[in-house]
N, C-alpha and C positions, 0 to 999 in steps of 0.2 A: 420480431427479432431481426436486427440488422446484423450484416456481415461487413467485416472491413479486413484492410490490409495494411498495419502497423509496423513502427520499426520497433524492437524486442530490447531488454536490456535485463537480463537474465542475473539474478541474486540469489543467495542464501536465504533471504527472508526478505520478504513482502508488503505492502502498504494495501492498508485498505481503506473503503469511500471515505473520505473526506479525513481521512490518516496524514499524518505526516513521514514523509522519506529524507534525510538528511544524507547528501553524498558526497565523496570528492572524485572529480573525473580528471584521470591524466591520460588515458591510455588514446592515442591519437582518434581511434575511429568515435568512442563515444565524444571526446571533446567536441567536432565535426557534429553528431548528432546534437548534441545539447547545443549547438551555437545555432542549427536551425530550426532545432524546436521553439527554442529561445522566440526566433527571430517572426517564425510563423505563427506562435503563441497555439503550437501544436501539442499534445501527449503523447509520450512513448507508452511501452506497453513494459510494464516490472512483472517476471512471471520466474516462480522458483525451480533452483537447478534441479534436476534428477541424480545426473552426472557431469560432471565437468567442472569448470574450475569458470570463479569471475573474469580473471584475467585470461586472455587469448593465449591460448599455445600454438603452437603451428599446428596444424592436418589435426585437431581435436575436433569431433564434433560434439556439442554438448547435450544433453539429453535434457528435454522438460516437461515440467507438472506443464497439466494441461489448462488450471485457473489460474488465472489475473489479474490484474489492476491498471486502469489507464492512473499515468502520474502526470498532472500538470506542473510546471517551472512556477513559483512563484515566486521564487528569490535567486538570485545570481551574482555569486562573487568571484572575479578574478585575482586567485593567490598569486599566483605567478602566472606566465605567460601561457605557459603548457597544466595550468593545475586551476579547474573551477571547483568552487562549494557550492553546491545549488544545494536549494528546500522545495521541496514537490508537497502537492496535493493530492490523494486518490483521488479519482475518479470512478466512472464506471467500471463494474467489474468484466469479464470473458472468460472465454471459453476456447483454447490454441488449438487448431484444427488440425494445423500443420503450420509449419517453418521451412524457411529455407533462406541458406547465406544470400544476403543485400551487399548493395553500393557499400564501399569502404570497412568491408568485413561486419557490420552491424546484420546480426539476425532480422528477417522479417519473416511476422507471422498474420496467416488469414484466419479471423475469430471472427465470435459467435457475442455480440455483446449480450450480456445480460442484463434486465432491468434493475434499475434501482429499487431498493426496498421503500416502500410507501410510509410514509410517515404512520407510526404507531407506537400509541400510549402504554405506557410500562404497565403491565398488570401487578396487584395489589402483591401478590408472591414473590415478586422479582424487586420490589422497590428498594430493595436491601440493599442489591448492587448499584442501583444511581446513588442509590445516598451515601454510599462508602466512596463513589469514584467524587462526587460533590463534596466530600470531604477532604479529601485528597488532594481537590484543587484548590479549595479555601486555605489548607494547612500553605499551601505554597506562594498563595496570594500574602497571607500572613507573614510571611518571612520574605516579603521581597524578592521569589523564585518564581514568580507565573510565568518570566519570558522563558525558563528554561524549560517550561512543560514542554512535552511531543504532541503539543495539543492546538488544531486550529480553534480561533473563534469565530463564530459564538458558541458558547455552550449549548448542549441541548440534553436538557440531562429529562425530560420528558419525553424522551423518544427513545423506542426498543433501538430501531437501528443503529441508531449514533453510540448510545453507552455499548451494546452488544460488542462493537465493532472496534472501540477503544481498551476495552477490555480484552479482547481479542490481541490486539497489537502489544498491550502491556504485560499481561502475566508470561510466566516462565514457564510455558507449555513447550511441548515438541512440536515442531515445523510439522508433522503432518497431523496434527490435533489446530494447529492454526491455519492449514488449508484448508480444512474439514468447516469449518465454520465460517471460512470467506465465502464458500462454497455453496451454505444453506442460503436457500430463497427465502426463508420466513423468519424474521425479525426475532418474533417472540420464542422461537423455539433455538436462534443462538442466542438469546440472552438467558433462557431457562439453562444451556448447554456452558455457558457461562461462569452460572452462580455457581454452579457445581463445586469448580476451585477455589472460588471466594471464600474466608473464614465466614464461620456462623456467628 
């Protein structure tokens, strides 16, 4: 288990491994972080609020869950001078030890990264849920809508991790039923924790 010391960018909701994040940054101190994460082809760390608000108040401190997600830049558009669209990648997941206010008001946090889930074959019980998200994505392909998925490629729809983890980001679960399953170490048992809400 490695430890590091990342800069924080603290949300409502969450990106997980190889997830997508779609964002608009104006607020001066992230613009500054995204232009050298950008520039370093570095990840910040996306990790959800307890309390507190996205945007900065004065003398707020904000409160945080304590799992997360490294997000990589892999897209970057300038709207305007002061307003970027970026699209991120999850990364690795962590573990916020602690925090404390960084350079130019950006939170930094010391974590605990956690391992990536190992590649693992959907067991025969659970194949219901790849084939419905596999379906999901054809229906899209089908009509001309694949680029609007929240979905990177390649697919891997033979793998616990990846479907577990897409599903995860997609259904209309409560925020702490979706940190709960970023949170599991074992593939097969967020994907079993999964189907649950999936129709039969």
């Amino acid at each position: 288990m490695s430890t590091s010391k990342i800069p924080l960018f603290p949300l409502q909701h969450g990106i997980y491994p190889d997830g997508m994040l779609q964002l608009q940054i104006f607020e001066v101190r992230y613009l500054d972080l995204i232009k050298r994460c950008h520039q370093t082809q570095s990840p910040f760390g996306v990790v959800w609020l307890k309390a507190g608000h996205e945007v900065q108040i004065p003398g707020e401190n904000p409160q945080l869950h304590t799992i997360g997600c490294l997000a990589h830049i892999r897209d970057i558009t300038a709207l305007q001078p002061a307003l970027f669209q970026i699209k991120c990648q999850g990364g690795m997941r962590f573990e916020l030890i602690k925090h404390e206010a960084g350079p130019y008001g950006v939170w930094m946090g010391e974590v605990n990264y956690i391992a990536m889930d190992e590649a693992t074959a959907i067991p025969d019980q659970f194949q219901a849920s790849a084939d419905l998200l596999g379906q999901w994505i054809a229906n899209a392909q089908q009509h001309s809508l694949e680029e609007q998925l929240p979905i990177f490629k390649p697919y891997q729809l033979d793998d616990c991790a990846w479907v577990s983890n897409r599903w995860s980001e997609i259904l209309p679960i409560a925020t702490d039923e979706k940190r709960r399953l970023l949170a599991l170490t074992d593939p097969v048992e967020r994907l079993a924790q999964v189907q649950l809400y999936l129709p039969d």
